[in-house]
C-alpha positions in Angstrom: 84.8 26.0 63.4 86.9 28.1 60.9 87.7 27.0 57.2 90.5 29.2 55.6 90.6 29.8 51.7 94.3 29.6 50.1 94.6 30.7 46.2 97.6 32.3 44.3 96.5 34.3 41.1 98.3 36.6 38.3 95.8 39.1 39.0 95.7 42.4 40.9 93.9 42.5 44.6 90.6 44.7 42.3 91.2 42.4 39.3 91.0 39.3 41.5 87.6 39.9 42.7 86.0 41.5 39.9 87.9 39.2 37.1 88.3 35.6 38.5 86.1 33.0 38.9 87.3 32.4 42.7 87.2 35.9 43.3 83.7 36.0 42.1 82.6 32.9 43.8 83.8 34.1 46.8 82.0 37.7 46.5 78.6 36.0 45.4 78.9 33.8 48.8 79.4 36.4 51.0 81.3 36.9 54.0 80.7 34.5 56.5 82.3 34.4 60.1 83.5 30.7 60.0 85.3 31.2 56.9 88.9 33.3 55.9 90.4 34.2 52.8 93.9 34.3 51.8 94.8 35.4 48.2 98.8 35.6 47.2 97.6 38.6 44.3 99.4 39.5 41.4 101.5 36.2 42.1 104.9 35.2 40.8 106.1 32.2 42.6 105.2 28.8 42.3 102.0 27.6 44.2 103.8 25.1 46.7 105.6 28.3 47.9 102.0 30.5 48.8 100.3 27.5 50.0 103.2 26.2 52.6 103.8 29.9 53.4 99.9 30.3 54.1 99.6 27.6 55.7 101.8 28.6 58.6 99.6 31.3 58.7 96.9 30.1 59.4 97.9 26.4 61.1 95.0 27.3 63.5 92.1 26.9 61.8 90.1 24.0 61.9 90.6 23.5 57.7 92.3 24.6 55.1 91.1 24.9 51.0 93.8 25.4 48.4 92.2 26.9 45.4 93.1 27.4 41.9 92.0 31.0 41.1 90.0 29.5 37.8 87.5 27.7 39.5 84.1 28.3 40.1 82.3 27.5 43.7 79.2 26.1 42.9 78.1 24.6 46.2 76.7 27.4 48.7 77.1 25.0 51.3 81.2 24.7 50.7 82.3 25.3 54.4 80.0 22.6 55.5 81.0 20.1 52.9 84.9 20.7 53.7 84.3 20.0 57.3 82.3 17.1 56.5 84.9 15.7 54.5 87.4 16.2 56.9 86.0 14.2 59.6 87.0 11.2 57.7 89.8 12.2 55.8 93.1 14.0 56.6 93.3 15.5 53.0 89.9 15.4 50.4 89.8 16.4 46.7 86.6 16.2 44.4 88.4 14.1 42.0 90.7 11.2 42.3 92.2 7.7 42.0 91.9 4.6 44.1 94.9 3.7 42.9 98.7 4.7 41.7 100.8 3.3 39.2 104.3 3.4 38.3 105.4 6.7 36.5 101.4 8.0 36.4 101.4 11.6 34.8 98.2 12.2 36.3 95.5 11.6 38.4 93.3 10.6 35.8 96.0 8.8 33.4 98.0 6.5 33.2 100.4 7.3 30.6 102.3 10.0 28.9 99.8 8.9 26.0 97.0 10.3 28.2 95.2 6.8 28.4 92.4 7.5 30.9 92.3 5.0 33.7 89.5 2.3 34.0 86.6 4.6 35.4 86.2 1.9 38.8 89.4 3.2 39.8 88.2 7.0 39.4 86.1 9.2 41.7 84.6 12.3 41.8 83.2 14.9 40.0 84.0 18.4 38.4 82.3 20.2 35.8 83.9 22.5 33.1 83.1 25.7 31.6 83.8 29.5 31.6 80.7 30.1 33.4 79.2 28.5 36.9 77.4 25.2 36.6 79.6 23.9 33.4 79.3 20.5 31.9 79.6 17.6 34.4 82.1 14.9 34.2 81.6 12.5 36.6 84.3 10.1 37.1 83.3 7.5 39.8 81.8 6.9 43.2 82.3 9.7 45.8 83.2 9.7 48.5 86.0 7.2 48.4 89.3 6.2 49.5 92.3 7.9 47.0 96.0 7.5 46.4 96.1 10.7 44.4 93.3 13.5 44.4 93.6 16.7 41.6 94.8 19.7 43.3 92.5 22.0 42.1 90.7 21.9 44.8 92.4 20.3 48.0 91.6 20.6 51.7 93.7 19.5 55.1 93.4 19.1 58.7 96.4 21.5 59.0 97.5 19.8 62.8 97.4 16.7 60.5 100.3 17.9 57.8 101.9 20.3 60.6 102.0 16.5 62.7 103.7 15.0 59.9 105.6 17.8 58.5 104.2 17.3 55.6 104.6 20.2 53.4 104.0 20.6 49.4 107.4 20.5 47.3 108.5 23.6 45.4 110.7 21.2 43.2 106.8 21.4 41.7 105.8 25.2 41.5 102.8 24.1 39.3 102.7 20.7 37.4 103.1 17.7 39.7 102.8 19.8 43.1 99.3 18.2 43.6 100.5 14.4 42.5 103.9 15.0 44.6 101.6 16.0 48.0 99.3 13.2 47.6 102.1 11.2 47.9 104.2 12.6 50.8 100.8 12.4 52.8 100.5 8.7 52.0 103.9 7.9 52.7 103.3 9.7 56.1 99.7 7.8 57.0 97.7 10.1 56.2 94.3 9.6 54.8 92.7 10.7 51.1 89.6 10.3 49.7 87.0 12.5 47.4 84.1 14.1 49.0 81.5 15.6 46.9 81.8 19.5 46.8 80.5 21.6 43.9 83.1 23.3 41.6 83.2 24.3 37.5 86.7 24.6 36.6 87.8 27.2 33.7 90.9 25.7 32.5 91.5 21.9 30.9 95.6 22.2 31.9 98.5 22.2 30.0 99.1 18.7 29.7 102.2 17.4 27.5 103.7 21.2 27.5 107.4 21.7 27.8 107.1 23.0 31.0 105.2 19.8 32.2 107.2 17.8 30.7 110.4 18.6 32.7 108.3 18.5 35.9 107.6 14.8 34.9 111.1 14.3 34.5 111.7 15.8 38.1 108.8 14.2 39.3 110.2 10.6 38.7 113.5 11.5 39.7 112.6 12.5 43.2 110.6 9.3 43.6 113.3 6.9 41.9 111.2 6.1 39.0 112.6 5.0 35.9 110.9 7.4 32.6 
């Protein structure tokens, strides 16, 4: 069984493994025969873009993890929880809804306010922090059945997108992308849900920026929804 790694990051090949909280995570677990890495370094272009461009790459392999490069792997036993995961889903996520609502911005919201949704329509869990093992936030029973999951961390049965050619949008190269996919795979029949995998991340986003903004705007557009 192999599991392949997909990230993007600004940094440089040496700055990416000495710098970034991926790259570090990924050094401190060690190379390992059932896993591959694939880094787009000192990146450009949207993420939409590297992932669909990796994931031709390596269609082969049992399972594929998209990665933001600012994210810490705490669990040692990652490979094994992806695979898990994927034996009952067709896409997992460690944090999600049950649910999706007219014009959400989010996962976790439901409005352009940032009103958090009612907690037993959340699931998952991901701590925050510039170090490993940051501050939990658990947000609902995991595993579980999702209409969205956050892309930070996102893994596929790639025969199951390559099946359905589905593919991630790069209308979206960063806000959106993640909300956008979760979509197109549940239009298609495919199956989401959380699984419970170990990660800090280092960044909160850049909710209600300019830049997300006009992805929201796209966003609706594409999917005929009314701002």
């Amino acid at each position: 069984m192999n599991v392949a790694i997909v990230a993007a990051t600004p940094y440089s090949e040496d700055a990416f493994w000495s710098t970034s909280p991926l790259g570090q995570s990924l050094e401190r677990l060690g190379r390992r025969d059932d896993r591959s890495t694939s880094v787009a370094f000192a990146n450009r272009i949207g993420l939409p873009e590297v992932y669909n461009m990796h994931l031709s790459l390596v269609s082969t392999a049992d399972a594929v993890v998209f990665l933001h490069d600012d994210v810490w792997l705490d669990d040692f036993f990652l490979t094994t929880r992806v695979l898990e995961g994927l034996q009952h889903y067709d896409v997992i996520g460690v944090a999600g809804n049950r649910r999706r609502l007219p014009r959400q911005p989010s996962w976790a919201f439901t409005d352009t306010e940032f009103k958090w949704d009612e907690p037993e329509n959340l699931s998952g869990a991901v701590a925050m922090g510039d170090y490993p093992f940051g501050q939990l936030s658990f947000f609902g029973q995991c595993p579980a059945d999702c209409e969205l999951l956050d892309g930070v961390l996102l893994a596929v049965k790639p025969a199951a997108l390559i099946q359905t050619s589905v593919r991630f949008d790069p209308t979206f190269p960063f806000h959106f992308y993640d909300l956008d996919f979760c979509r197109q795979a549940r239009q298609a029949g495919l199956r989401l849900g959380t699984w419970p995998i170990a990660i800090t991340h280092q960044s909160g986003g850049s909710f209600g920026s300019p830049a997300w903004h006009a992805s929201y705007h796209q966003y609706l557009s594409k999917w005929n929804e009314e701002p």
